[in-house]
N, CA, C and O atoms as a printed pandas DataFrame, in Angstrom:
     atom_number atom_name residue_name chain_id  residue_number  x_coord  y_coord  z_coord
0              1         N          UNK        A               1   41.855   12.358   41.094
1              2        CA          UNK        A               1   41.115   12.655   42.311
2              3         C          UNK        A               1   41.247   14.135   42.633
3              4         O          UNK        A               1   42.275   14.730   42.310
4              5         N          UNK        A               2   40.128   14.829   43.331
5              6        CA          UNK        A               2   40.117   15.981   43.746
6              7         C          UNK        A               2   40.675   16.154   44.573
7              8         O          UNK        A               2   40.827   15.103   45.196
8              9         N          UNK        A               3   41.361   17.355   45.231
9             10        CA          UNK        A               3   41.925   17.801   46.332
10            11         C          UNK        A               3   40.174   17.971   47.613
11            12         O          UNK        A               3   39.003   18.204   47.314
12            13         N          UNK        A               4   40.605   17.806   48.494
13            14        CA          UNK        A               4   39.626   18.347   49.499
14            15         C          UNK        A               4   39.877   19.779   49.368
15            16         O          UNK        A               4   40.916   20.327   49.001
16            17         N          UNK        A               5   38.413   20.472   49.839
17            18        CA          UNK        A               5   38.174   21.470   49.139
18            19         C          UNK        A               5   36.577   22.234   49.658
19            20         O          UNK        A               5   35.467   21.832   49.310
20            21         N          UNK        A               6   36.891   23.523   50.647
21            22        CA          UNK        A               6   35.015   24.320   50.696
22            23         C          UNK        A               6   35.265   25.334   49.735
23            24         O          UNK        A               6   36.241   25.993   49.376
24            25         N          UNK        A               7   33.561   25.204   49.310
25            26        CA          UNK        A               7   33.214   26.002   48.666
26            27         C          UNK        A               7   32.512   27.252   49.575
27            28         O          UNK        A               7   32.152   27.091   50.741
28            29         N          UNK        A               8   32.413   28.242   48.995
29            30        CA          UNK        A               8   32.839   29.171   47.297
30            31         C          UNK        A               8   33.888   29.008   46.873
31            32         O          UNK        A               8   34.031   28.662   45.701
32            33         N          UNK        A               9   35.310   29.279   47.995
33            34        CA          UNK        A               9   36.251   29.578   47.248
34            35         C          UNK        A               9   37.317   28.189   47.084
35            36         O          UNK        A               9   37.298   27.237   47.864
36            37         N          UNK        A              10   37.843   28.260   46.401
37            38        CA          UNK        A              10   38.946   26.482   45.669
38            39         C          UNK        A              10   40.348   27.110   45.707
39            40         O          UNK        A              10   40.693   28.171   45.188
40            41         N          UNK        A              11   40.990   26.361   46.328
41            42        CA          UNK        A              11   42.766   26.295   45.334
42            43         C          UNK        A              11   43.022   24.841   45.100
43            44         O          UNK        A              11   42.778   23.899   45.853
44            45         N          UNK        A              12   43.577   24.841   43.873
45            46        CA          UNK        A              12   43.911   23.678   43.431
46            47         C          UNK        A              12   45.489   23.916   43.369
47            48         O          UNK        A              12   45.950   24.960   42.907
48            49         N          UNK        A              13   46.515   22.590   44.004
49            50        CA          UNK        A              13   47.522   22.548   43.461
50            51         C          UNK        A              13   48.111   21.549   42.674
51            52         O          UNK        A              13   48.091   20.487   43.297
52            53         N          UNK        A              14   48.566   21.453   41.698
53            54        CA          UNK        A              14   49.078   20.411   41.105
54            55         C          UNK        A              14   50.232   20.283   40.136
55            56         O          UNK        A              14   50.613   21.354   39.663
56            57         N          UNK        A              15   50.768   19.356   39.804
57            58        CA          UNK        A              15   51.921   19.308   38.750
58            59         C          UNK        A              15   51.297   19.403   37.391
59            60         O          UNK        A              15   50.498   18.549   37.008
60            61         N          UNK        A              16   51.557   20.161   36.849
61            62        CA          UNK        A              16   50.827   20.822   35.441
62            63         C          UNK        A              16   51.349   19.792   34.327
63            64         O          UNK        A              16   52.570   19.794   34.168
64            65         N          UNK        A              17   50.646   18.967   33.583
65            66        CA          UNK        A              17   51.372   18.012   32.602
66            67         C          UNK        A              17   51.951   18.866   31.731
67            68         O          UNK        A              17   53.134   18.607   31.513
68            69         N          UNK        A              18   51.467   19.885   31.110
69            70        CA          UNK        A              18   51.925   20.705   29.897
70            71         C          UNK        A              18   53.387   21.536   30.195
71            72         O          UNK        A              18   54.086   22.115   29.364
72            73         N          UNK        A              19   53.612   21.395   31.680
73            74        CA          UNK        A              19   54.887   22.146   31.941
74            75         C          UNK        A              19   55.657   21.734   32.291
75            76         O          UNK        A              19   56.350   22.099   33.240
76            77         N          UNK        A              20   55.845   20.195   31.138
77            78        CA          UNK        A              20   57.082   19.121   31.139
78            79         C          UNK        A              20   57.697   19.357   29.090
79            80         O          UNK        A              20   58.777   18.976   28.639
80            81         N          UNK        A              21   56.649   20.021   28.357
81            82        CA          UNK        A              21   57.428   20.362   27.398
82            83         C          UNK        A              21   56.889   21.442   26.886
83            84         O          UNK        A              21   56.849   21.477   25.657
84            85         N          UNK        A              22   56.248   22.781   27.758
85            86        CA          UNK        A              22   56.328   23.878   27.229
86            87         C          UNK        A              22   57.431   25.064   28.100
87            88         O          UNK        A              22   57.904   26.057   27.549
88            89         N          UNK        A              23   57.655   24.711   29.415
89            90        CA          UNK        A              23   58.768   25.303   29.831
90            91         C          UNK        A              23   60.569   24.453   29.491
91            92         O          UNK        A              23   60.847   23.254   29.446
92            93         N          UNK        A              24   61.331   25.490   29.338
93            94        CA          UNK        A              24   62.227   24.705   29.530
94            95         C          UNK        A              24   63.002   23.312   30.051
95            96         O          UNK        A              24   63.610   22.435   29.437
96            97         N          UNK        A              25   62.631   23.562   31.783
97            98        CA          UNK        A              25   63.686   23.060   33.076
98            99         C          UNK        A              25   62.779   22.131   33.278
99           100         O          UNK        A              25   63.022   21.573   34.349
100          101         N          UNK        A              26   61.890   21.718   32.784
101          102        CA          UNK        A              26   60.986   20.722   33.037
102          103         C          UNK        A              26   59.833   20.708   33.916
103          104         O          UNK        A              26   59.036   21.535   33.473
104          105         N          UNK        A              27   59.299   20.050   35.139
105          106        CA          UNK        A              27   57.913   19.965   35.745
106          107         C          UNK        A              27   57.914   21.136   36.446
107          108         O          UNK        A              27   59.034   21.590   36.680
108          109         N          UNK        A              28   56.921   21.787   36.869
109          110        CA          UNK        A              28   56.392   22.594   37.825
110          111         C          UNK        A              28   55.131   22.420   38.515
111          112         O          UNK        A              28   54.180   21.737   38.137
112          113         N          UNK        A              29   55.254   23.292   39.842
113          114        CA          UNK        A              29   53.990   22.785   40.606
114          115         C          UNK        A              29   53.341   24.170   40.976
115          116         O          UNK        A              29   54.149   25.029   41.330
116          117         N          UNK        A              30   52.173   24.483   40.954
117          118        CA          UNK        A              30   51.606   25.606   40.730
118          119         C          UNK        A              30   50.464   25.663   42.028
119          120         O          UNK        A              30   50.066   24.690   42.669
120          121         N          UNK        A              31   50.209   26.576   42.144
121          122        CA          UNK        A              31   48.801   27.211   42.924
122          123         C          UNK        A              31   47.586   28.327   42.571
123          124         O          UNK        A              31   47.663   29.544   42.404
124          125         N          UNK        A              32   46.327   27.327   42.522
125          126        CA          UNK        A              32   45.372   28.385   41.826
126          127         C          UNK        A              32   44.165   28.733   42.440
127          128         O          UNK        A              32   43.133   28.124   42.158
128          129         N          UNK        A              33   44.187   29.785   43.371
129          130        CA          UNK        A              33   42.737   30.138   44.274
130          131         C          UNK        A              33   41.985   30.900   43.161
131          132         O          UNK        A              33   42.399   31.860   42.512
132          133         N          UNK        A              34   40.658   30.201   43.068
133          134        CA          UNK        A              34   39.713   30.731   42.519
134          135         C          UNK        A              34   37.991   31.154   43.307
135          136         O          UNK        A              34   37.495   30.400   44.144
136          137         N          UNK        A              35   37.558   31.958   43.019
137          138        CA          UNK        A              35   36.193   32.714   43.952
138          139         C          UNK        A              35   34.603   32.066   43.154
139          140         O          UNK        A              35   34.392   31.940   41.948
140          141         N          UNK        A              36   34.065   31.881   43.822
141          142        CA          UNK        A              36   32.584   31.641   43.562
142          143         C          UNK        A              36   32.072   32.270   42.293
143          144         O          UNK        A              36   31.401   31.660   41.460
144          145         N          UNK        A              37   32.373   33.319   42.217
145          146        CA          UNK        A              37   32.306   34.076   40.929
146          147         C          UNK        A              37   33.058   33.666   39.847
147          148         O          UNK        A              37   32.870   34.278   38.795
148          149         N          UNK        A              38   33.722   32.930   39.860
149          150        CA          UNK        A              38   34.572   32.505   38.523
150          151         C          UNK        A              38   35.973   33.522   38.513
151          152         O          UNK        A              38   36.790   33.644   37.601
152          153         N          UNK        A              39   35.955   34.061   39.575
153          154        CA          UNK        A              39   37.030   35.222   39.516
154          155         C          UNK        A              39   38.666   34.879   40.118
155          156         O          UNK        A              39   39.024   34.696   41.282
156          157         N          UNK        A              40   39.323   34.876   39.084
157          158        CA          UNK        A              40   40.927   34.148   39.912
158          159         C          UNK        A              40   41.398   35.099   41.027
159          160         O          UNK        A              40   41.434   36.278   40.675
160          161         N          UNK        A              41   41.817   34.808   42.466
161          162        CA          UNK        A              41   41.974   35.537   43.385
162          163         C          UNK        A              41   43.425   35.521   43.492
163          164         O          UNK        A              41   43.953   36.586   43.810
164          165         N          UNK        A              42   44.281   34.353   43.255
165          166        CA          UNK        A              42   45.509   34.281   43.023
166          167         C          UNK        A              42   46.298   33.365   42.794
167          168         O          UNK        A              42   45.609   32.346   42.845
168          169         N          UNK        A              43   47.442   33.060   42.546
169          170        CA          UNK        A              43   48.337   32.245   41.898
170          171         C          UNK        A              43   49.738   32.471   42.315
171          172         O          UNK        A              43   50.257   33.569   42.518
172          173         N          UNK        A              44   50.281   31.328   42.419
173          174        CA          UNK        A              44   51.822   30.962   43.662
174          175         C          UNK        A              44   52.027   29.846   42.552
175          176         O          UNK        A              44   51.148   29.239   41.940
176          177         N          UNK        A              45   53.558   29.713   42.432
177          178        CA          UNK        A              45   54.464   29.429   41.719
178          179         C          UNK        A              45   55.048   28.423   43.051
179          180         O          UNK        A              45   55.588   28.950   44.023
180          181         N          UNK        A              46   54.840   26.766   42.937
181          182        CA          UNK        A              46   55.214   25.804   44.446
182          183         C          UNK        A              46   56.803   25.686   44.266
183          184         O          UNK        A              46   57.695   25.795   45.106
184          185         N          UNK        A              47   56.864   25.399   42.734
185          186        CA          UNK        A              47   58.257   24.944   42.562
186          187         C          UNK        A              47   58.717   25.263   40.822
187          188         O          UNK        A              47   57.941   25.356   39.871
188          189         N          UNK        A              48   60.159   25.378   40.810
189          190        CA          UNK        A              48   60.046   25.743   39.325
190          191         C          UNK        A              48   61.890   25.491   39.194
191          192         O          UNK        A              48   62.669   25.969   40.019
192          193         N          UNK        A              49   62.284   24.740   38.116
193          194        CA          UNK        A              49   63.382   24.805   37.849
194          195         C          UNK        A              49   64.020   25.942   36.761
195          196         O          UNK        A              49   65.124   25.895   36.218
196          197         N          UNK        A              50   63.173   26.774   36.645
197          198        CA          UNK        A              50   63.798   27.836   35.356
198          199         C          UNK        A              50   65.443   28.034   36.255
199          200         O          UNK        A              50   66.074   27.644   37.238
200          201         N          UNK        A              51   65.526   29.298   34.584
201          202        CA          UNK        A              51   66.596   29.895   34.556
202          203         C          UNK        A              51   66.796   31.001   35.592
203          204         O          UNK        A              51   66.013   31.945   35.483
204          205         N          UNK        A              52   67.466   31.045   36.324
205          206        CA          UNK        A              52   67.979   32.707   37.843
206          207         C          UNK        A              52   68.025   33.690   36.654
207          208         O          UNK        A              52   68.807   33.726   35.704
208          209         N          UNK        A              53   67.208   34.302   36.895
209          210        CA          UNK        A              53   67.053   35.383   36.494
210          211         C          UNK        A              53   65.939   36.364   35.189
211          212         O          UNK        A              53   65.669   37.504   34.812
212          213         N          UNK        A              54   65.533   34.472   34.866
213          214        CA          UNK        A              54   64.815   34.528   33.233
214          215         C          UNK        A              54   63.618   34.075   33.202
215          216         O          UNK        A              54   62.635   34.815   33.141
216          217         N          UNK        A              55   63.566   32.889   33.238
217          218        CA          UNK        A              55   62.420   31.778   33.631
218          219         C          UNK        A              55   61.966   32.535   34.663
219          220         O          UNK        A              55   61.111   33.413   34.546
220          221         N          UNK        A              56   62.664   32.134   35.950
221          222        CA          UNK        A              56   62.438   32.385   37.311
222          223         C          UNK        A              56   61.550   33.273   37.362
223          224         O          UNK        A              56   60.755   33.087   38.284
224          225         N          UNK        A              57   61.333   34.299   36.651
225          226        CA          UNK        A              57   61.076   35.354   36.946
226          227         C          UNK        A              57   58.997   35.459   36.845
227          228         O          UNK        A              57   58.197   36.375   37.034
228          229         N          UNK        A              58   58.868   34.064   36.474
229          230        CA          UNK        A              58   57.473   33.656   36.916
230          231         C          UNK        A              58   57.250   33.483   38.104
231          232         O          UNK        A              58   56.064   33.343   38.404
232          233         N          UNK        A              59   58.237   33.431   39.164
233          234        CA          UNK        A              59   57.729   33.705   40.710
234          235         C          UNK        A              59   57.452   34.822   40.944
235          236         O          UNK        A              59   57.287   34.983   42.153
236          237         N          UNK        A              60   57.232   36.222   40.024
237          238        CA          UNK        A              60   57.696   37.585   41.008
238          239         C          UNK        A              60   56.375   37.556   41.069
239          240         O          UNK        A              60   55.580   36.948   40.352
240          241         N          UNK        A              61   56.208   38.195   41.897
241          242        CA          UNK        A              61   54.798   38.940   42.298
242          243         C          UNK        A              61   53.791   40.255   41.337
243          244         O          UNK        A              61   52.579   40.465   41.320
244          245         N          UNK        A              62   54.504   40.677   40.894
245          246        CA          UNK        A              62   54.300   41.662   39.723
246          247         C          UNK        A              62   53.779   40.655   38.840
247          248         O          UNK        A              62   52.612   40.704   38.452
248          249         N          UNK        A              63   54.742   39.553   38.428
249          250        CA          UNK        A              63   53.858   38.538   36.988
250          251         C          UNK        A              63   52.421   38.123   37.654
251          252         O          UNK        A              63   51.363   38.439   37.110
252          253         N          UNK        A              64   52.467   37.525   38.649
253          254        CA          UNK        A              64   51.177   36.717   38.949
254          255         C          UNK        A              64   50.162   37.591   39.386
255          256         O          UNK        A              64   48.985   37.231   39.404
256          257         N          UNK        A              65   50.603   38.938   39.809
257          258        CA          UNK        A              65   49.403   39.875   40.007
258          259         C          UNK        A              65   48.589   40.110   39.277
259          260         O          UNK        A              65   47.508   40.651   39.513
260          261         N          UNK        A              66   49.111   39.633   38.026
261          262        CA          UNK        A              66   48.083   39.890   36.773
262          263         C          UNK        A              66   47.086   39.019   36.313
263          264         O          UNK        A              66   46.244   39.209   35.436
264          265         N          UNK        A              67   47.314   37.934   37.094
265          266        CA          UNK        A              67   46.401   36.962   36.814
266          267         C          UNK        A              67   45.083   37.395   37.816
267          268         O          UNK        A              67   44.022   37.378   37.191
268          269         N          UNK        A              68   44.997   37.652   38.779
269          270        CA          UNK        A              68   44.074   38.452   40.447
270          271         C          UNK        A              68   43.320   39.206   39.353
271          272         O          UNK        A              68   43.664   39.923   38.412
272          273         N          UNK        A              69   41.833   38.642   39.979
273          274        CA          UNK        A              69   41.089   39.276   39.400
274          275         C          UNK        A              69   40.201   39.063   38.002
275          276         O          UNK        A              69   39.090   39.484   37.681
276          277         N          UNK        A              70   41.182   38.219   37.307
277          278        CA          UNK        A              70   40.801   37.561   35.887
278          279         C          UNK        A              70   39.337   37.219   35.946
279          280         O          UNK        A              70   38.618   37.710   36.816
280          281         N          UNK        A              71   38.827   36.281   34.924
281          282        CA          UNK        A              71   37.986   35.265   34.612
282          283         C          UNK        A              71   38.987   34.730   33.656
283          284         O          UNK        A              71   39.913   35.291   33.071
284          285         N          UNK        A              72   38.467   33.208   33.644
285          286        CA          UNK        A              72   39.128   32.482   32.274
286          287         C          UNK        A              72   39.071   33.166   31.093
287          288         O          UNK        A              72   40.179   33.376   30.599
288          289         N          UNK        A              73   38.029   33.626   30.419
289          290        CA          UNK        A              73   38.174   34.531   29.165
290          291         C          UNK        A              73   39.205   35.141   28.840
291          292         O          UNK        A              73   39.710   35.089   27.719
292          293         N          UNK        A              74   39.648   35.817   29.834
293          294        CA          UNK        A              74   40.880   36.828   29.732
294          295         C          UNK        A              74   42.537   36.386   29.955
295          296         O          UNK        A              74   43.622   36.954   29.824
296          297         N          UNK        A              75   42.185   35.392   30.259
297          298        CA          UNK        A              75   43.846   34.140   30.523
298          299         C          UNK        A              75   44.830   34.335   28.806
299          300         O          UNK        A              75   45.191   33.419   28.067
300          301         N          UNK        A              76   44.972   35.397   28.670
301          302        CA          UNK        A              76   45.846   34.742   26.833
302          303         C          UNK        A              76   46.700   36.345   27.428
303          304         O          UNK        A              76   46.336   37.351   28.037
304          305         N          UNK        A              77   48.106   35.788   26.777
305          306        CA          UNK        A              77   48.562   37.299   26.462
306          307         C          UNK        A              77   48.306   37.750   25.981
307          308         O          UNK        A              77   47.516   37.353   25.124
308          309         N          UNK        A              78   48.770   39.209   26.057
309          310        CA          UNK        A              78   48.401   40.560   25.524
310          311         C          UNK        A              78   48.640   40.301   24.283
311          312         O          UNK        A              78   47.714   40.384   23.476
312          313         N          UNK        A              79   49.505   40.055   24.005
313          314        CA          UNK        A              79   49.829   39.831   22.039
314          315         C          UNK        A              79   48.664   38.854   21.617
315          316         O          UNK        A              79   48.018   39.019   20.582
316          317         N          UNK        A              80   48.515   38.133   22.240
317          318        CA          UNK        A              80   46.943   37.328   21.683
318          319         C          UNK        A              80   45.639   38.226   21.815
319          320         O          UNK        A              80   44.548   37.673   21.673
320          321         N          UNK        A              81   45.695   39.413   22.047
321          322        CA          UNK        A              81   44.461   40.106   22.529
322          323         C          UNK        A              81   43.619   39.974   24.246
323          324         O          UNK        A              81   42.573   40.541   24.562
324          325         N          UNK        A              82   44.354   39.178   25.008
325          326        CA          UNK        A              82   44.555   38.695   26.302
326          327         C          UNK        A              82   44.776   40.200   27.428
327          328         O          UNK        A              82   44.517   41.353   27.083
328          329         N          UNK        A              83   45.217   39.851   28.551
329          330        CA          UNK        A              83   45.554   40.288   29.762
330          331         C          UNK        A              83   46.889   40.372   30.389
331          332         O          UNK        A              83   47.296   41.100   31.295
332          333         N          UNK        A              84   47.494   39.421   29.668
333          334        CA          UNK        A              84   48.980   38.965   31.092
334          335         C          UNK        A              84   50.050   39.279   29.897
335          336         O          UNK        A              84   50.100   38.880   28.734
336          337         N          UNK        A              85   50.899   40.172   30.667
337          338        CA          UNK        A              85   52.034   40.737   29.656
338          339         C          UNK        A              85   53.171   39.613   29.691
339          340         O          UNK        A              85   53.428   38.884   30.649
340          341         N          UNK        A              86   53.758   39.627   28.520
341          342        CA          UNK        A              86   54.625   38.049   28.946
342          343         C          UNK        A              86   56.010   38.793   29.242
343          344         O          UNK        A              86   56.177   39.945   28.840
344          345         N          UNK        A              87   56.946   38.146   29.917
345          346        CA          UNK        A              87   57.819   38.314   30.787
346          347         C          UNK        A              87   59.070   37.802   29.504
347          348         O          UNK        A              87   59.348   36.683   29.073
348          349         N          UNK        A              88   59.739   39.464   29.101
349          350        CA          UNK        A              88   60.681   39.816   28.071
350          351         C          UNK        A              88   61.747   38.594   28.649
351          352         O          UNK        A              88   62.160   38.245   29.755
352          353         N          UNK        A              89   61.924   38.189   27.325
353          354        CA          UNK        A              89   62.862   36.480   27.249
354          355         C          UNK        A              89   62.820   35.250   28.426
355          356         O          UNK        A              89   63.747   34.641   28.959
356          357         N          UNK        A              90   61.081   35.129   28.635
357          358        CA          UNK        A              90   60.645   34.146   28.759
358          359         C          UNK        A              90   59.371   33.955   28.553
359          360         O          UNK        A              90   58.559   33.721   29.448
360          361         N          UNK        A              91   59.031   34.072   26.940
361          362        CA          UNK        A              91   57.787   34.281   26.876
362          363         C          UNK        A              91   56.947   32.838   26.717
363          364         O          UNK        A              91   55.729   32.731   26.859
364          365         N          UNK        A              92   57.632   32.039   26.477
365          366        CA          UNK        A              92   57.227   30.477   26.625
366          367         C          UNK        A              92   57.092   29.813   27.922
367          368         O          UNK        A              92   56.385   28.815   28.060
368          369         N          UNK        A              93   57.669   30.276   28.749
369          370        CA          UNK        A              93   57.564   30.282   30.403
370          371         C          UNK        A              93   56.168   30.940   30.663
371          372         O          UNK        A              93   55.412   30.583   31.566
372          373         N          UNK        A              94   55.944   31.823   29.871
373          374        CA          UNK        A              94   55.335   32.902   30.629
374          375         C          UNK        A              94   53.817   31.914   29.829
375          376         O          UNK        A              94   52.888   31.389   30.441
376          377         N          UNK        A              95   53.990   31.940   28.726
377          378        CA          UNK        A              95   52.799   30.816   27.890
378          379         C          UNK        A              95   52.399   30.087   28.796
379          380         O          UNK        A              95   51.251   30.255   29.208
380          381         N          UNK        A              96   53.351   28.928   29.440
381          382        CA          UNK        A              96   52.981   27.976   30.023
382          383         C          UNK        A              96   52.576   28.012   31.294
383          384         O          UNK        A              96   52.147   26.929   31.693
384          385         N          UNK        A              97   52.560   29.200   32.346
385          386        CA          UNK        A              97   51.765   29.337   32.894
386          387         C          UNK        A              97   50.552   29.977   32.859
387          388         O          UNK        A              97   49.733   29.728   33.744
388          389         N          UNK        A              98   50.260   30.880   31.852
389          390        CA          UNK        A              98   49.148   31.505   31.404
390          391         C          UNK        A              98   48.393   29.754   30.919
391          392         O          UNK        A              98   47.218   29.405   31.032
392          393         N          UNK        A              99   49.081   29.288   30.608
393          394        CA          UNK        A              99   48.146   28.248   29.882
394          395         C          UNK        A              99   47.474   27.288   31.161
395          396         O          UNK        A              99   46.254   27.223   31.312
396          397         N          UNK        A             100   48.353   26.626   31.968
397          398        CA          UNK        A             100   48.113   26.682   33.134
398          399         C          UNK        A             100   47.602   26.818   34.286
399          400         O          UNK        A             100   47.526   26.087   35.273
400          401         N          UNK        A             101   47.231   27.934   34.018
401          402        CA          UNK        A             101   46.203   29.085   35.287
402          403         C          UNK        A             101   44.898   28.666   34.997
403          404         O          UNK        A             101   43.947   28.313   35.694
404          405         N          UNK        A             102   45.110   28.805   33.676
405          406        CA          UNK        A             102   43.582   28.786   32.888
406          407         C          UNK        A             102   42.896   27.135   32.589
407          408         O          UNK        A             102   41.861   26.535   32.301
408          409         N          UNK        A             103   43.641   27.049   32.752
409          410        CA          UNK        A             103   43.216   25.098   32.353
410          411         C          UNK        A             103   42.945   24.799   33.962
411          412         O          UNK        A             103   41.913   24.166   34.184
412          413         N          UNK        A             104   43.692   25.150   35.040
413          414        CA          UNK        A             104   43.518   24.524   36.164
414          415         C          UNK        A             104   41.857   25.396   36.764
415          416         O          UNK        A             104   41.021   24.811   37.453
416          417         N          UNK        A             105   41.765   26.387   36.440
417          418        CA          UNK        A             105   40.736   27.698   36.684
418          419         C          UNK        A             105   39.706   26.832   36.088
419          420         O          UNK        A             105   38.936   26.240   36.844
420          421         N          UNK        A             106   39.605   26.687   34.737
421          422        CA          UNK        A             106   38.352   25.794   33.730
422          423         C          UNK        A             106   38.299   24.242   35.035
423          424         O          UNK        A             106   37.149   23.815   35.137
424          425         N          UNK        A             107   39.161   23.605   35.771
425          426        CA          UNK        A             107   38.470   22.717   36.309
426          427         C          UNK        A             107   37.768   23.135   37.696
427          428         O          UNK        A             107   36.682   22.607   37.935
428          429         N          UNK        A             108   38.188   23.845   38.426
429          430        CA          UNK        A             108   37.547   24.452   39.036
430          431         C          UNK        A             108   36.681   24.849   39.269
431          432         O          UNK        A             108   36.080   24.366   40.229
432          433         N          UNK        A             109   36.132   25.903   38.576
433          434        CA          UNK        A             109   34.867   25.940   37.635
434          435         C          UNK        A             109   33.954   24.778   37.675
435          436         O          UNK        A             109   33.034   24.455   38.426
436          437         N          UNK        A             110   34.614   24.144   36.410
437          438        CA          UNK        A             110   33.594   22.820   36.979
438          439         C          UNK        A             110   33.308   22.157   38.026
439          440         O          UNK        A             110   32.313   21.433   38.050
440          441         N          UNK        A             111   34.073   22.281   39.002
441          442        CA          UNK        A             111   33.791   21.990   40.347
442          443         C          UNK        A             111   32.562   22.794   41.371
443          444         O          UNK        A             111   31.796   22.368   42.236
444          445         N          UNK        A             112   32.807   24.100   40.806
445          446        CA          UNK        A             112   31.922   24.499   41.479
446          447         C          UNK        A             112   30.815   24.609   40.864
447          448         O          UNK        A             112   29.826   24.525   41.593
448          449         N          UNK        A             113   30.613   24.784   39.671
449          450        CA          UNK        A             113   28.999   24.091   39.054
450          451         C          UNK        A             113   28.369   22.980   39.051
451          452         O          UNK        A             113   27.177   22.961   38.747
452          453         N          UNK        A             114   29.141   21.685   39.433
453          454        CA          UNK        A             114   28.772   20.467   39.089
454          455         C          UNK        A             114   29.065   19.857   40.776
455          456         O          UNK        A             114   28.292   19.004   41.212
456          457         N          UNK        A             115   29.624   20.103   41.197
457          458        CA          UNK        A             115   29.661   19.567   42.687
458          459         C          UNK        A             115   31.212   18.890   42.082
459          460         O          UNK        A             115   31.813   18.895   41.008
460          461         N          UNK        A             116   31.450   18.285   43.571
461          462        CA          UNK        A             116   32.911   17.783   43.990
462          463         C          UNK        A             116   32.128   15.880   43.711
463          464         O          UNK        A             116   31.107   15.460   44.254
464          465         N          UNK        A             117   33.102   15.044   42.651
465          466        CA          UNK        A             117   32.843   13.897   42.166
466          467         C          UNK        A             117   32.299   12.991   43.712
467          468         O          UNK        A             117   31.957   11.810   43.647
């Protein structure tokens, strides 16, 4: 089921299935405002069991700033030819929310092209 939700702009929050075995510490719960334009406006980190100091370090504000502004196209790290620099010794953390952003962004999307079910 969809979250309630006006358009143009969407945030979706939800427990990400993929970030029960691509992060470490197990589930996380994420936040993804996206714009009429297809354009990601921003992204909040709800809950996260990483590592203090390592993992964690997908809450800072500096990581998720990089997502502001995107389109899905551009969701891959930089080493993939991407946008979002991954966060030195947590780059599988850093995967799994890049992966994340972008998967929750792609439904969105469809939400706003196709209407709310």
């Amino acid at each position: 089921s969809w979250p309630s939700a006006s358009l143009p702009n969407l945030s979706f929050r939800s427990v990400h299935p993929r970030f029960g075995h691509l992060i470490y510490q197990g589930c996380k719960s994420i936040a993804v405002g996206i714009g009429g334009d297809g354009i990601i406006k921003g992204v909040r980190i709800i809950s996260h069991a990483e590592t203090p100091g390592l993992g964690s370090r997908i809450t800072d504000e500096e990581f998720l700033r990089q997502f502001e502004g995107k389109r899905l196209e551009e969701l891959r790290l930089a080493k993939e030819g991407g946008t979002i620099e991954a966060i030195t010794g947590a780059t599988i953390s850093t995967q799994a929310v890049t992966t994340a952003v972008g998967d929750k962004a792609k439904e969105l999307m469809e939400l706003l092209t196709e209407g709310m079910p």
